[in-house]
ROBA-157976 format. One line per 2 residues: number of its first residue (from 1); their letters; for each residue x, y, z of C-alpha. Coordinates in nm, 4 decimals, padded with zeros to 6 digits, always signed. Layout:
NUM) a) X Y Z  ...
***
This chain:
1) xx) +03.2570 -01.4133 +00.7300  +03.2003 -01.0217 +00.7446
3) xx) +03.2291 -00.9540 +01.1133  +03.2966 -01.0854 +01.4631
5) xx) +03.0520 -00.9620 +01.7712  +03.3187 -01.0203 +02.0684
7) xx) +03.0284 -01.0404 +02.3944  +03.2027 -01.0063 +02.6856
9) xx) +03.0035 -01.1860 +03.0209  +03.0559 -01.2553 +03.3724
11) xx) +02.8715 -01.5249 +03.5708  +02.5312 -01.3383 +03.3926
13) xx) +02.3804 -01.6290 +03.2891  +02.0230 -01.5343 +03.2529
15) xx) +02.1316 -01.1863 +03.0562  +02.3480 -01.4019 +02.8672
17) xx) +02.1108 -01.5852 +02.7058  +01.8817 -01.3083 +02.6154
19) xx) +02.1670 -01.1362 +02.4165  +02.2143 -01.4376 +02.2075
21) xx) +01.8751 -01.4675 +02.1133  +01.8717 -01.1141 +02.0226
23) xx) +02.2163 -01.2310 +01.7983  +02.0328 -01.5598 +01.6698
25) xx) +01.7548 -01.3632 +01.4920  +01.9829 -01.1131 +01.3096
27) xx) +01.8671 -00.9897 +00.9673  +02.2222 -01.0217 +00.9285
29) xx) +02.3509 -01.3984 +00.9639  +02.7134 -01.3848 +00.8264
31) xx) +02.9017 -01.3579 +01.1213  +03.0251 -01.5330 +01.4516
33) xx) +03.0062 -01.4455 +01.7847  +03.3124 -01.4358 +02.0885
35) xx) +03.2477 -01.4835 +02.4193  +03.5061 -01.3416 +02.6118
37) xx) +03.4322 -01.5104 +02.9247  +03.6232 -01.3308 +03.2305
39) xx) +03.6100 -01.6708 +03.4602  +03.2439 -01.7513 +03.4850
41) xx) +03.1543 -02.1127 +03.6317  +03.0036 -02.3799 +03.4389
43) xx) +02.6671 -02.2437 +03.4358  +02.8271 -02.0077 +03.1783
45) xx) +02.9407 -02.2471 +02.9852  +02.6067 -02.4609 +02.9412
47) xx) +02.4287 -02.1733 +02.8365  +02.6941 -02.1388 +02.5104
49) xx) +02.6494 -02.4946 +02.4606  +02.2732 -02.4454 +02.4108
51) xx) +02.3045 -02.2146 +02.1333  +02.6077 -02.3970 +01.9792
53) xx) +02.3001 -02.4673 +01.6634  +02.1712 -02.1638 +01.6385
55) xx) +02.4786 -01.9401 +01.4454  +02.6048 -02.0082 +01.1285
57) xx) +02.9385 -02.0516 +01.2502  +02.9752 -02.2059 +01.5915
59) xx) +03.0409 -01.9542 +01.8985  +03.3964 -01.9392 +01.9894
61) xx) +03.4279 -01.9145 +02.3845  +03.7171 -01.7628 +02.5204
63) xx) +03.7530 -01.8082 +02.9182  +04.0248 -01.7011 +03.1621
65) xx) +04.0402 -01.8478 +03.4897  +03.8370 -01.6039 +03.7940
67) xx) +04.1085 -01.3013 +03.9200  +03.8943 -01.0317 +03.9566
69) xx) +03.7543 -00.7317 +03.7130  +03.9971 -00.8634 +03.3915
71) xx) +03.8127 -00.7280 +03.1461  +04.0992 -00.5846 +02.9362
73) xx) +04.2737 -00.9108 +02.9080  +03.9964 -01.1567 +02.7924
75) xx) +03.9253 -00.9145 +02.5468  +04.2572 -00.9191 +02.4166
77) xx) +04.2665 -01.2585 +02.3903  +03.9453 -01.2729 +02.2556
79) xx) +04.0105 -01.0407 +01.9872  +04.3147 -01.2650 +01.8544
81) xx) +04.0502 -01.5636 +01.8551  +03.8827 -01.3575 +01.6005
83) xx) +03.8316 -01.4981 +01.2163  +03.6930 -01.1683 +01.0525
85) xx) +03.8641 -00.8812 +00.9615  +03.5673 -00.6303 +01.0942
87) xx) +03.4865 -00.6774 +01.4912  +03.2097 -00.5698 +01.6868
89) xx) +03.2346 -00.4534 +02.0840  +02.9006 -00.5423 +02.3045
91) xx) +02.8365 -00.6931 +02.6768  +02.6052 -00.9662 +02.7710
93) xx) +02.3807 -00.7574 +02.9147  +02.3058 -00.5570 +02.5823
95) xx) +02.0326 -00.7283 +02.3810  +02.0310 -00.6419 +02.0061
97) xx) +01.7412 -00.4759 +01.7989  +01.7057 -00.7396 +01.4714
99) xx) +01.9007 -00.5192 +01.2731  +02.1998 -00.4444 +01.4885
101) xx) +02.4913 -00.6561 +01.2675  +02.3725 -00.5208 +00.9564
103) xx) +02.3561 -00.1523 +01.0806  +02.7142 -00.2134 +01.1707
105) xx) +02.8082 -00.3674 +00.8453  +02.6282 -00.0859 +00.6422
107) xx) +02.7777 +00.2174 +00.8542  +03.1531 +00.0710 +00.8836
109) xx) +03.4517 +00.2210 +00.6802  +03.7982 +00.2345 +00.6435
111) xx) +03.9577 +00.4444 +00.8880  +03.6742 +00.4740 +01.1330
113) xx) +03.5370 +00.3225 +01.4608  +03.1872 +00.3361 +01.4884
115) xx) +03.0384 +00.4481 +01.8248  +02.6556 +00.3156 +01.9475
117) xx) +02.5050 +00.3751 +02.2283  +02.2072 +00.1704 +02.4478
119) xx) +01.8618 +00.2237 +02.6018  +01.8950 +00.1880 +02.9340
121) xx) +01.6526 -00.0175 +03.1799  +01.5417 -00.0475 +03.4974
123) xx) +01.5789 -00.3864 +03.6549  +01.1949 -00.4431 +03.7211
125) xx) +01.1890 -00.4032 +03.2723  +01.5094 -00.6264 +03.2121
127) xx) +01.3092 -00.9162 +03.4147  +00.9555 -00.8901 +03.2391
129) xx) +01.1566 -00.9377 +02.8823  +01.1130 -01.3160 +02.8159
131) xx) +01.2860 -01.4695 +02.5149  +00.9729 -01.4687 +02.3053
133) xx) +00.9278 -01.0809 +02.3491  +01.3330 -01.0935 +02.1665
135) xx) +01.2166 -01.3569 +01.9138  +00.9145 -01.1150 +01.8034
137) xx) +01.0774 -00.7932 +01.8746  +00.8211 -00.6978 +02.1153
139) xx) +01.0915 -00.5106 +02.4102  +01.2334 -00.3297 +02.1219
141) xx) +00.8497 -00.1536 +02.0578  +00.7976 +00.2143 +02.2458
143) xx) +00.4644 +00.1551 +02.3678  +00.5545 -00.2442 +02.4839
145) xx) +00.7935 -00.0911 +02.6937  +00.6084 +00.2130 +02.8131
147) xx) +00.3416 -00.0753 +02.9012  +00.5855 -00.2107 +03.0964
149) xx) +00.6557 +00.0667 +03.2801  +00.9366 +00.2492 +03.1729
151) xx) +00.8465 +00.6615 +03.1273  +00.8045 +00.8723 +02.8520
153) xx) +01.1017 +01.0616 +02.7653  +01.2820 +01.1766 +02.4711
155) xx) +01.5234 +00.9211 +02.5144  +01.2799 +00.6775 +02.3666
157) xx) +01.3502 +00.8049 +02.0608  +01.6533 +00.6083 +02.0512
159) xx) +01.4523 +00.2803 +01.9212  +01.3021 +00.4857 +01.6127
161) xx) +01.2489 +00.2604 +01.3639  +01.2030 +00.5270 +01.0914
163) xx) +01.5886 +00.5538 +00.9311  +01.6103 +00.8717 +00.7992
165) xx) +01.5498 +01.0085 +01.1566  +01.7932 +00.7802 +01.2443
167) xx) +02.0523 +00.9319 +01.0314  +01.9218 +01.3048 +01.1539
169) xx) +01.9691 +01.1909 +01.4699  +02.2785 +01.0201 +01.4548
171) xx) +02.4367 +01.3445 +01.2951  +02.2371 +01.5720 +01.5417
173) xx) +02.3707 +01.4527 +01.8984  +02.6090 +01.6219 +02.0741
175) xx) +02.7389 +01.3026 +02.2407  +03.0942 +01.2566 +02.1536
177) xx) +03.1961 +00.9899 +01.9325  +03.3584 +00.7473 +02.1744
179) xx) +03.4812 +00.3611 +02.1500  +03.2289 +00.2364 +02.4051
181) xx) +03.2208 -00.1667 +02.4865  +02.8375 -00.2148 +02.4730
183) xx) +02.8154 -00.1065 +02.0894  +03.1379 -00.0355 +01.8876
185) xx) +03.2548 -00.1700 +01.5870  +03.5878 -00.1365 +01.4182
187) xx) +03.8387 -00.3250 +01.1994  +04.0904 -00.5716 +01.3874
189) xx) +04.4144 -00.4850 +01.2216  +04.3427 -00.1017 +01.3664
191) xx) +04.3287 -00.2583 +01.7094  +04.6527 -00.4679 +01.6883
193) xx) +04.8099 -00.0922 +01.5658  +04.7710 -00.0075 +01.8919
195) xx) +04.8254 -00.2812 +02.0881  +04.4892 -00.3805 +02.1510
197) xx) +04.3105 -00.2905 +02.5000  +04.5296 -00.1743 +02.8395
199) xx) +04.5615 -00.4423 +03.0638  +04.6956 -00.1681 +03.3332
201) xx) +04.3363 -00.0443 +03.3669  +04.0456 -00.1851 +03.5569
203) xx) +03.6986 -00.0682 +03.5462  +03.5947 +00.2502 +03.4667
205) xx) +03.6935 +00.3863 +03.1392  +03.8788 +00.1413 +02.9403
207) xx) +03.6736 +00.1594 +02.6299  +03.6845 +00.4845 +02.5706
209) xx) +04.0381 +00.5095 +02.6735  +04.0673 +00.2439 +02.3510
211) xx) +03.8965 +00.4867 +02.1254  +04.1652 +00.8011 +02.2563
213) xx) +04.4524 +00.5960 +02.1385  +04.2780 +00.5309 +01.8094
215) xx) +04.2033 +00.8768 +01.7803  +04.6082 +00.9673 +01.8158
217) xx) +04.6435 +00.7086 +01.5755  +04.4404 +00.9139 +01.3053
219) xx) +04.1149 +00.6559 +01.3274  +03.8144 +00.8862 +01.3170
221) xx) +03.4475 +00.8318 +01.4450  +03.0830 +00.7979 +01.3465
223) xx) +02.7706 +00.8379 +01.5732  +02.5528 +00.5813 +01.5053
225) xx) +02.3602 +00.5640 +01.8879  +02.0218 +00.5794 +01.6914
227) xx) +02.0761 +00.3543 +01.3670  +02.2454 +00.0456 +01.5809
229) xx) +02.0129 -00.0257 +01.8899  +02.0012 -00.2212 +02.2097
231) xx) +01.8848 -00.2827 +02.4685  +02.0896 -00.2535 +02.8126
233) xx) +01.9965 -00.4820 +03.1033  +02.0691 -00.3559 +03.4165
235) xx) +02.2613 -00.5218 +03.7006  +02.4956 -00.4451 +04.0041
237) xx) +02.8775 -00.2791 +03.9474  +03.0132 -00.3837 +04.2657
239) xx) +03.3632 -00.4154 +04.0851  +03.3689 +00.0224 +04.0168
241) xx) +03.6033 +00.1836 +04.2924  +03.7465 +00.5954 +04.3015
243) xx) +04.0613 +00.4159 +04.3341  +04.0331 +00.2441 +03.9949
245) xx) +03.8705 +00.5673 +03.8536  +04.1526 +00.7740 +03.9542
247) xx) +04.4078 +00.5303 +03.8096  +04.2337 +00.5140 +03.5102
249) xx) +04.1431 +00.8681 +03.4679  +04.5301 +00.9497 +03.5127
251) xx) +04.6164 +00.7016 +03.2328  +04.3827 +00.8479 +02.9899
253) xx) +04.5307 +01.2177 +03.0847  +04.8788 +01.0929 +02.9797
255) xx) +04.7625 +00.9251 +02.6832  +04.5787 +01.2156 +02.5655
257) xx) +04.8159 +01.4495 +02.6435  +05.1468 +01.2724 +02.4929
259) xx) +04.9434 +01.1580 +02.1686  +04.9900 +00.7872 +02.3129
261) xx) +04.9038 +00.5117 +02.0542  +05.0784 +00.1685 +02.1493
263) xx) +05.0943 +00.0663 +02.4979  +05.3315 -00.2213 +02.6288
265) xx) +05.0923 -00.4516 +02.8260  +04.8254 -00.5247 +02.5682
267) xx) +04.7226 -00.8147 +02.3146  +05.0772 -00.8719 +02.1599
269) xx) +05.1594 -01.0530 +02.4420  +04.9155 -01.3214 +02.3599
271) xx) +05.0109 -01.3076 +01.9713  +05.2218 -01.6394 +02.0011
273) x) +04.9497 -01.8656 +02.1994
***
């Protein structure tokens, strides 16, 4: 197959299943998808289960038992579950425009990450998308979603549909080039150079924190926040602390500063399961 999309999800059922539908009318069909489940309950599970039919390959679901924000190590795990060589980083709360696999597929290369970006919504938007507006593309349309409610700003211009202003864009931005977990792509055995994500880190961070360690590594970027679109549902982040943020923050610091590349407690750990 030519790449995995690793979907990380937390007791989200309802956003969970709009994401897959968004993944089970890809332009794009050669590819499986990882759930890396961070200890949802069954309710999880039976949503998976209901689109077991709908991939070409069947959905590989990767759970860990409920200890708090472990985002870092169901990833890790989820990555070695893997059975492409070319991986793709998004959350269940990200639905995907039709053509967001192949935009990956036609953008990646060797010795880059590629860094996306989302459209943001509000919560009143994320509930008024109903499977059928996925199926037909409909929440993915400017003036559907200005209908809906949600304002007229340039940032709209994120869901252009027109690809050489994609590209223009794409190069234009002054957004950095970060690894960022709702729409990144990159090749698996550049990962495991690195040991894979931080497990000392908890939220806030710990993408791009991924994507500084590449960097050190010699893995460059590409901006691709206007060719590879979705869709971000919003929801509560009750598990985002300072303390956390400070932690984090300092580990990045030392990582940046010291040219850091492997770190000890990552996905080697899990190599032998």
């Amino acid at each position: 197959m030519k790449l995995s999309v690793i979907i990380t999800t937390y007791n989200s059922e309802e956003w969970l299943q709009k994401v897959l539908v968004g993944y089970s009318v890809q332009t794009e069909q050669d590819f499986e998808v990882v759930i890396a489940d961070d200890g949802s309950t069954e309710k999880t599970k039976d949503v998976i289960t209901s689109f077991q039919n709908k991939f070409k390959f069947p959905i590989v679901h990767v759970w860990q038992e409920d200890s708090g924000f472990q985002k870092c190590k169901i990833l890790n795990k989820a990555i070695l579950k893997t059975n492409s060589e070319y991986l793709l980083f998004t959350d269940g709360d990200c639905i995907p425009r039709k053509d967001f696999v192949a935009q990956h597929l036609k953008h990646q290369e060797e010795g880059y990450f590629l860094s996306g970006g989302y459209f943001k919504l509000s919560m009143g938007t994320s509930k008024q998308i109903s499977i059928e507006n996925i199926k037909n593309q409909d929440c993915f349309s400017i003036s559907w979603l200005i209908n809906k409610g949600v304002s007229k700003t340039f940032k709209l211009s994120k869901l252009t549909k027109i690809a050489v202003f994609a590209a223009f864009m794409d190069w234009l931005t002054p957004t950095k080039r970060t690894f960022n977990g709702h729409n990144t792509s990159c090749f698996k055995k550049d990962l495991i150079s690195i040991n894979g994500f931080n497990e000392e880190m908890q939220y806030g961070g710990l993408d791009r924190e991924v994507g500084e360690r590449l960097f050190n590594l010699g893995i460059l970027s590409k901006q691709i926040r206007y060719s590879a679109v979705c869709l971000h549902l919003d929801h509560q982040r009750g598990y985002a602390t300072p303390e956390t943020w400070e932690k984090n923050n300092a580990i990045r610091n030392f990582n940046k500063k010291h040219h850091i590349t492997f770190i000890e407690n990552g996905l080697s750990k899990y190599i032998s399961e």
